[in-house]
Each structure stands twice: as structure tokens, then as C-alpha cells.
C-alpha positions in Angstrom: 124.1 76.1 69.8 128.1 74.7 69.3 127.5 72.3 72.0 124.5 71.0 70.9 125.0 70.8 67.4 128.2 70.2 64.9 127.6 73.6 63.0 130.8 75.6 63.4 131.4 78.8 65.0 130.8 81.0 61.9 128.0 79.4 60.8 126.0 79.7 64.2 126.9 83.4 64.6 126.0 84.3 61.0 122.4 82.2 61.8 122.1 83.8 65.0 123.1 87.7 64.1 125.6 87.5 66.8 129.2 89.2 65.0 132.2 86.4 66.1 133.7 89.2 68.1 130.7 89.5 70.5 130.2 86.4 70.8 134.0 85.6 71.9 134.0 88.5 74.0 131.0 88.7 76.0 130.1 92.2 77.4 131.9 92.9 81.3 130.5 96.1 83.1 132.8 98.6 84.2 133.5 99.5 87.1 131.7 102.5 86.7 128.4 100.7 86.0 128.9 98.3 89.3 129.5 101.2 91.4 126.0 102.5 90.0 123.5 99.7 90.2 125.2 99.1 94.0 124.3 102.3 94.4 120.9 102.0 92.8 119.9 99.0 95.1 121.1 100.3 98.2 118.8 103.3 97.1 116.5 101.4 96.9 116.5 99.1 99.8 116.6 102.3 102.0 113.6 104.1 100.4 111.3 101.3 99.1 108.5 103.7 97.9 111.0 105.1 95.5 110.8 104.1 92.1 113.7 104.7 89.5 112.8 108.2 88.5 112.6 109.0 92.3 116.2 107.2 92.4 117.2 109.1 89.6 116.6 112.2 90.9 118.8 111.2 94.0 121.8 110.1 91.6 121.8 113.0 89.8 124.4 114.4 91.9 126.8 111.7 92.3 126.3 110.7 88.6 125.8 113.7 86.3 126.1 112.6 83.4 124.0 109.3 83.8 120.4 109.3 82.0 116.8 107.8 83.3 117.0 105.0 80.6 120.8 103.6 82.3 118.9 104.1 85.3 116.0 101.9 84.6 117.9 99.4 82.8 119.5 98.8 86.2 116.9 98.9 88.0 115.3 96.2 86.3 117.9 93.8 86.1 118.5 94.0 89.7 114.9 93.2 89.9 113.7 96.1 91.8 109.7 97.6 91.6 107.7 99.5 94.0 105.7 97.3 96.6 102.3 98.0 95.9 100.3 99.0 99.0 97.4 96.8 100.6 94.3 98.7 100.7 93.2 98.4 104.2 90.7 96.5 106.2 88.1 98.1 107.6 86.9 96.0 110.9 83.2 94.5 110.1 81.8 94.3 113.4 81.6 97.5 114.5 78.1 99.4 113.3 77.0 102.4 115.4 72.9 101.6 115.6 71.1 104.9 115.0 70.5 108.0 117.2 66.8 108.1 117.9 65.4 111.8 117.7 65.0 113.5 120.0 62.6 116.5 118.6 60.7 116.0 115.2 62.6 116.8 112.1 65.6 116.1 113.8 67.0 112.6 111.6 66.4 112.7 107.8 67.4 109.7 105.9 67.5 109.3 102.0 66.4 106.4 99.7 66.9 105.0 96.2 63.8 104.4 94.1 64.4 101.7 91.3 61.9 99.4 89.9 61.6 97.8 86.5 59.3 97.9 83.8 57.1 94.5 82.3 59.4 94.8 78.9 62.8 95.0 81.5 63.7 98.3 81.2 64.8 100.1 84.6 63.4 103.1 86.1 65.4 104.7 88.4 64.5 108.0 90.2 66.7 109.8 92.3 66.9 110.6 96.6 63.7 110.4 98.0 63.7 112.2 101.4 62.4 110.8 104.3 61.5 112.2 107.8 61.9 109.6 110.4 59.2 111.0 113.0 59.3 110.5 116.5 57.7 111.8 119.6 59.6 114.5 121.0 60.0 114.5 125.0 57.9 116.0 126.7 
């Protein structure tokens, strides 16, 4: 806002909130807080299904005294997340036709009953059974 304006330091910081001391000294991480999120991301390059509470729990040795909400902090601004899985494809092309019986009563199949009334209400009824018949050999 100084750069782009002629309001003076005060006056910006008291518009934006900002005390003049923060805004002079802008915050520096320790080293402390370096050596963590390194840590955190090659955590997490290693073990991509891990997500920060996974992570966390795997820090809590090396960093005691370090709490899940420093944890995810990091672990957003390094821009990490869990890869979500692809559901996977099933090949299309590859039906199995049906047995034919061999014996009677040996294949039973099941079907839905629906049909619809004249005012459009549905009916629905439940598994009808159905004995596919067949000659058995003789």
C-alpha cells in the first residue's frame, strides 16, 4: 500500500491492523521450524498415503513437544494432501454367457417386477423367482 499510494507508514498500518513493528520486521522461521517441515515433506514424499496425523504420529519421537495443529500448518503450506485413489476399471468385454442346466431345477434366476399406475404412481414388488427349465440328458 506505501508504494502505491502517498499515505505514510503509520497511517497504512493503523488502516491495515498491522502494529509498525510487524510490519518492519516480518516473521523469519527458526531453525527449529525448517528442520520440521523438511522433515514433514520428506515424510511425506516417502509415504504418500500418509496424511499429517499419520505424519504426526511418526514425529512424535523426534519432536515431543510439537502439536497436530504446528503439524498441519506445515503441511499445508508446503502444499502437501493425500492423492486420492482412482477407482478401478473393470474390463467391459469380458461377459461369461450362462451355464445351460444340466438337470431341472438346477439354474434359478431372479427378476424385478415394476410397472406404473394410470395416475403415475409406481408399483414395485419384490424378487420374483424363476426356474429356467431345461431338458435334462438323458
Amino acid at each position: 500500500m506505501l508504494d502505491h499510494t502517498a499515505v505514510s507508514e503509520r497511517r497504512a498500518c493503523r488502516l491495515s491492523g498491522l502494529s509498525r513493528d510487524a510490519f518492519r520486521h516480518p516473521p523469519a522461521p527458526s531453525a527449529a521450524t525448517q528442520a520440521l517441515s523438511a522433515r514433514i515433506i520428506e515424510l511425506a514424499q516417502a509415504r504418500r498415503r500418509f496424511g499429517y496425523r499419520r505424519i504426526h504420529d511418526l514425529l512424535r519421537p523426534e519432536f515431543p513437544d510439537v502439536n497436530h495443529k504446528r503439524i498441519y500448518r506445515l503441511y499445508r503450506e508446503a502444499n502437501l494432501a493425500v492423492r486420492r485413489r482412482r477407482k478401478a476399471k473393470r474390463p467391459v468385454g469380458e461377459r461369461q454367457r450362462p451355464q445351460i442346466a444340466a438337470a431341472p431345477n438346477e439354474v434359478w434366476s431372479m427378476d424385478f417386477v415394476s410397472d406404473a399406475l394410470a395416475n403415475g404412481r409406481r408399483l414395485n414388488r419384490g424378487v420374483a423367482p424363476r426356474l429356467q427349465r431345461s431338458q435334462a440328458p438323458q
